[in-house]
N, C-alpha and C positions, 0 to 999 in steps of 0.2 A: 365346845365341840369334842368333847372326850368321847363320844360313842361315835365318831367320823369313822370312816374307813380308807377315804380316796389321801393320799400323801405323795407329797414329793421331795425329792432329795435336792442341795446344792452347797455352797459354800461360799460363805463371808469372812474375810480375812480383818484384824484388826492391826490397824497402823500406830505406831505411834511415834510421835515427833521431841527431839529434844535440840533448843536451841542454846547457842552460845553471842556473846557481844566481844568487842574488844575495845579497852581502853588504856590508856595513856602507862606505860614500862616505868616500872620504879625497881631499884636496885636495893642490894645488899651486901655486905663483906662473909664472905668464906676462911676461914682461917684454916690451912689444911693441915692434915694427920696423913701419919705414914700408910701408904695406902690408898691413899683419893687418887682416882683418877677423873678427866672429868664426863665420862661415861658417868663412873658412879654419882657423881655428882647431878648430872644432868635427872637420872633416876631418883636420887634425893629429893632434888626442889623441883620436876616438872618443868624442865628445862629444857630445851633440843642442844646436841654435845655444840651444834653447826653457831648456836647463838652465844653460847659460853664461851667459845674459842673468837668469836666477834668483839665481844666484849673485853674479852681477854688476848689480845692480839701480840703482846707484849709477852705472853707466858706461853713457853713451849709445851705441848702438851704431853710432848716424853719427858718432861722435867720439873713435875710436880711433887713438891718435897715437904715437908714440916714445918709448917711456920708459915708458908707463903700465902700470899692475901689474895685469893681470888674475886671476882664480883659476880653477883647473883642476880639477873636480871631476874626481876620478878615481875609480875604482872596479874593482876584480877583476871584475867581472860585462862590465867594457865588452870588458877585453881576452880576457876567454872569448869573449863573443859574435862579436870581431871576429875571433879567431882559429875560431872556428866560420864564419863566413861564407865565411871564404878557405876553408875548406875541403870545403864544400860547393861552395863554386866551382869546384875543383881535382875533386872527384866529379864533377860535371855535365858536364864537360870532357871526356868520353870516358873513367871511370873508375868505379869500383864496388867500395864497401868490405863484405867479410866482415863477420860479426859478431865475428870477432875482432879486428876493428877493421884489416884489413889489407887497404891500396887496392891495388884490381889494374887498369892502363890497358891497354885496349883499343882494339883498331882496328876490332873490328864486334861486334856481337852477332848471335843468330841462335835462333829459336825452333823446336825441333827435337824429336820422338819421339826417346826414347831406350828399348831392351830392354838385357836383359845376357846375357851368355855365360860359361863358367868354362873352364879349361884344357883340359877332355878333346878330345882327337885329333880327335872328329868333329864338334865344333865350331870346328874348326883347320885343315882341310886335313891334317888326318892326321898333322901335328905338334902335339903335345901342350904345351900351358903354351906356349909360343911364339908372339910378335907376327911380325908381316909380316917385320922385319927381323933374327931369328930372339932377339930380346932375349928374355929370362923376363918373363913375364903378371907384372906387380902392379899392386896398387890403385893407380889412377890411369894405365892402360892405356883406351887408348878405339879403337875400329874406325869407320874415317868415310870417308865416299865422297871419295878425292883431288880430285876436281874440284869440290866443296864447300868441302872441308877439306883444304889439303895436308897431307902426309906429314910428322909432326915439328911440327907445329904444337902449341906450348903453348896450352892452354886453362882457363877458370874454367866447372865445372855446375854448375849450382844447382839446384834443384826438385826433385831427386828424394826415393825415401822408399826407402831400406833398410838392413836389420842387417847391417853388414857394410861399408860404404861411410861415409866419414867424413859427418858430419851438418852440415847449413846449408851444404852445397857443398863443390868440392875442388880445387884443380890436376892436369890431365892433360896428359895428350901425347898426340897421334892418330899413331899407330903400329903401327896395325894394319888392315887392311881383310875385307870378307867379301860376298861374292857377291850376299848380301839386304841389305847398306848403301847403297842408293843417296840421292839425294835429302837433303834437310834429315833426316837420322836417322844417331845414332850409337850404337854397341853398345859396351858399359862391361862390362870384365871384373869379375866377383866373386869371390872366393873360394870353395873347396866344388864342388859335383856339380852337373853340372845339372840336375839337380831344384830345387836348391836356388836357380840362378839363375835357372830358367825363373819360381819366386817374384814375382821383380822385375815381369813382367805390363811392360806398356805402359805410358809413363809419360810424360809432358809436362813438359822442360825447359829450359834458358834456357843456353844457350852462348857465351861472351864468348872472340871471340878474341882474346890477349893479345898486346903490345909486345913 
């Protein structure tokens, strides 16, 4: 549908979930150094101070000195959690994980109409199956207005809905351009006739351009 003209605007937001489990507390010995407090402590091993001082009920915490033995509740649930946090922080940081669990960094996103179009010639300039720089059309072929999107740019879609197009989003490459691409709107090759892509209808998705 690269010579379309009729478009519409909207926006899909992409979620993403990170879980945690909790299992049975195993401990450890602290041998303190001048200095420990168990703030720092708690920041060391991924401890809360409130659980340290539980364990350690016996030791005042204004009176932690050199030598003294403290105990280290530890737990498989702290270093998920903490390794879950760094990595929602490492997402939030200009990245975005797949649901297959694969972070893709990004230097912009962009909320964009997207149509599709299939090989035939008259949806080509008359070259058939053939992107701008005379490559073969495949899935994860995209047509974008270069002054949007330059030429060759790797990209993450997401939001779309169709048979035929990998599902929950995909890596493309803008490598193709088309006379009705202007603006925030990109035209996504499919597979098949176009009949078959005109299908695809107008469609509201989330374009992250990639590092």
């Amino acid at each position: 549908m690269k010579k379309a003209s009729m478009l519409t605007t909207a926006v899909l937001g992409l979620s993403l979930i990170i879980a945690t489990g909790s299992v049975h507390a195993a401990s450890k010995t602290h041998t303190a150094v001048e200095g420990d407090t168990f703030w720092k402590l708690s920041q060391k091993y991924h401890v809360s101070v409130d659980k340290l001082m539980q364990v350690n009920s016996k030791v005042s915490a204004s009176n932690v000195y050199a030598g003294l033995k403290i105990v280290i509740p530890t737990t498989a649930t702290a270093t998920v959690k903490a390794d879950a946090a760094a990595k929602a922080k490492t997402i939030s940081a200009q990245s975005v994980m797949d649901k297959a669990g694969t972070i893709h960094t990004f230097s912009k996103q962009l909320t964009v109409k997207a149509t599709a179009y299939s090989g035939a010639a008259s949806e080509n300039g008359g070259w058939a199956g053939l992107d701008y720089f005379g490559n073969k059309l495949k899935v994860g072929t995209v047509a974008v207005d270069p002054k949007v999107i330059p030429l060759g740019t790797k990209l993450y879609v997401t939001g779309y809905t169709y048979n035929g197009l990998p599902t929950d989003g995909m890596v493309a490459t803008a490598s193709d351009v088309g006379s009705a691409i202007k603006g925030n709107h990109i035209d996504i090759y499919v597979p098949g006739s176009s009949s078959q892509a005109s299908k695809f209808g107008i469609q509201n998705v989330k374009v992250y351009v990639l590092k």
